[in-house]
C-alpha positions, 0 to 999 in steps of 0.5 A: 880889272877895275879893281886894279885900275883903283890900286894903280890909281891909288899908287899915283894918288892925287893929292888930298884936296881939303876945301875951306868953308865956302861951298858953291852951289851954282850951275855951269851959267854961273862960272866967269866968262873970260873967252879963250885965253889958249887958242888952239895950235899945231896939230897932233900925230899919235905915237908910241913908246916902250918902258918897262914892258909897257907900250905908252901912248902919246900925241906929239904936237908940232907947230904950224910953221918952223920947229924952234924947240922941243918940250916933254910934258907931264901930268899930275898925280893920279891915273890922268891921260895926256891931256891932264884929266881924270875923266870924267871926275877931273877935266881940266885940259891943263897940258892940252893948253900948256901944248897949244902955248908951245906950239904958238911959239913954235915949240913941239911937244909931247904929251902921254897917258900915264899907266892906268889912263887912256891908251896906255892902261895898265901894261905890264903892271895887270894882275897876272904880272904882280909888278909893283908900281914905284915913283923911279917908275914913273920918271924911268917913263919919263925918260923914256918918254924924252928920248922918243921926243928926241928922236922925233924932233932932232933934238938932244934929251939934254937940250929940250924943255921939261914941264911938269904940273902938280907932282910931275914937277916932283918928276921934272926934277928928277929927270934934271938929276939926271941930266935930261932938259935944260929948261923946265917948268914947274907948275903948281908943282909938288914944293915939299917931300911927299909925305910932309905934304899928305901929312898936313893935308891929311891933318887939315881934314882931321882938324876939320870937324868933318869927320867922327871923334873915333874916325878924327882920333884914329887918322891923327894916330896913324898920320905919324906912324904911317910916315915912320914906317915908310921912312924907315922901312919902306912899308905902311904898317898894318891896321891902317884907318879906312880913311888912310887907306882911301888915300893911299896909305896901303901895301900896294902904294908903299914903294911909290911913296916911300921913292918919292918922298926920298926926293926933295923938291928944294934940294934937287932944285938947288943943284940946277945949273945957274942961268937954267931957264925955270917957269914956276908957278902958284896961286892964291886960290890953289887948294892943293899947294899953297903959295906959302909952300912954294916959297921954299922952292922959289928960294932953292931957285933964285940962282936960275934964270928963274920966271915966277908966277905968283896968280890970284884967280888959279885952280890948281889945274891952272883953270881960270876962277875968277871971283868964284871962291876955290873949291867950285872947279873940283869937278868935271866942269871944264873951265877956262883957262886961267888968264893969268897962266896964259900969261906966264906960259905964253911969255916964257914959252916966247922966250925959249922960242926965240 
């Protein structure tokens, strides 16, 4: 079973981290002490909802007073739970915050552990079912995941809010293709097709001097072909690098990145609406999604009603760093919450409240 807890884990994989030079060495007395920027709101109930022969496990927040709005929320890549963490490697508690936010404007929302994490594990998709785990997967969850809240809340799929970070905004996207939300958010969100995306990063750590001459030679070999055959067929070909493989170029991922590659951040942002309320953010210090890889996306999204954040301090995972250089929350420390975010989603959370 922990053996399959990895491939799903790979099918979902984060994306490729490829740190600079600056390394830090400090403890966890050394990262900045901006107090609490998130204070905690609303209250929790669990709950669970069906998909694809799986029973997915939730927390829906309400707020303390009158319920103004309702919002789906969802995770990054990778096996991460409702809170947005891979524990204990990734703990960050970015929707965990994003939900107290909402909350504070009277804004319920919920939050729910993808397939391989928390409660919800691995479902139909076990060893003995040989399911194969797809991107249309994952935003037919989504879906699925937006009716429950719809039916908790009163309000309509096509009249809540959808906020995805890192590749959920790759799936908040999609599920505005087909018509569930009308308002999103999309932070630090997936800004080019999946595998441009892998490709460059993968790329970056070939030119990065870590690597052997034979390990540097075979990913640049592989890097290309590797895009080709799941562009073309569907399929990663065989004889892929271990270092390929490590990160998700493997017969188990292929339908998942093949599906959402075929999907163009850009493209299905230009096809929203105009005057759709859209949150979008980047930062400065993001080692995952750069501000200048974003920039396509801002642009595709001028014809909304369209509030951007632009921070100089965030993580990837929205935490707050600070004069720290990026790289240091790579990590389980639990960092504040990025002021700057704070911010942004306080402000926009605000107006859909009103």
């Amino acid at each position: 079973m922990r053996g399959l807890r990895s491939v799903i884990g790979a099918a979902t994989i984060p994306l490729l981290v490829v740190a600079g030079g600056a390394t830090f060495t400090g403890t966890a007395s050394a990262l900045p002490d901006t107090g609490s920027v998130i204070a905690p709101s609303g209250s929790d109930t669990e709950v669970t909802f069906d998909a694809s022969g799986t029973t997915f496990h939730g927390s829906l927040r309400s707020p303390d007073g009158e319920v103004k709005g309702a919002a789906l929320l969802l995770p990054g890549s990778g096996v991460t739970d409702r809170n947005g963490n891979q524990a204990p490697m990734m703990v960050a508690d970015t929707l965990l915050r994003v939900s107290e936010s909402l909350a504070a404007q009277g804004i319920a929302s919920l939050r729910f552990d993808k397939i391989g994490a928390g409660a919800t594990g691995l479902g139909s998709y076990a060893p003995e079912t040989g399911n194969v785990y797809g991107f249309t997967d994952q935003v037919d969850h989504a879906q699925a995941a937006a009716e429950l809240l719809s039916e908790r809340t009163g309000f309509g799929v096509d009249d809540i809010l959808v906020l995805g970070h890192s590749e959920g905004g790759l799936t908040t996207l999609a599920l505005a293709e087909r018509g569930v939300g009308d308002g999103y958010g999309l932070l630090a969100p997936l800004s080019m097709r999946y595998l441009d995306l892998l490709s460059g990063q993968l790329e970056s750590l070939a030119n990065s001097g870590q690597l052997s001459e034979a390990d540097t030679d075979a990913l640049r070999n592989d890097i290309p072909r590797a895009v080709d055959s799941l562009r073309s067929t569907g399929t990663v070909p065989e004889g892929m690098s271990p270092i390929m493989q490590q990160f998700g170029f493997n017969e188990f991922t292929a339908t998942f990145l093949a599906e959402a590659d075929a999907l163009d951040p850009p493209v299905l942002a230009a096809s929203l609406p105009a005057g759709t309320p859209v949150l979008l953010t980047c930062s400065d210090k993001d080692l995952n999604i750069t501000c200048d890889q974003i920039e396509p996306l801002r642009v595709s999204l001028e014809h909304t009603d369209l509030q951007f954040g632009h921070f100089t301090t965030a993580n990837h995972t929205l935490e707050e760093l600070g004069p720290l250089p990026a790289g240091i929350a790579d990590g389980p420390a639990l960092l504040p919450a990025s002021t700057e975010f704070a911010t942004a989603i306080n402000g926009w959370a605000a107006q859909r409240g009103q």
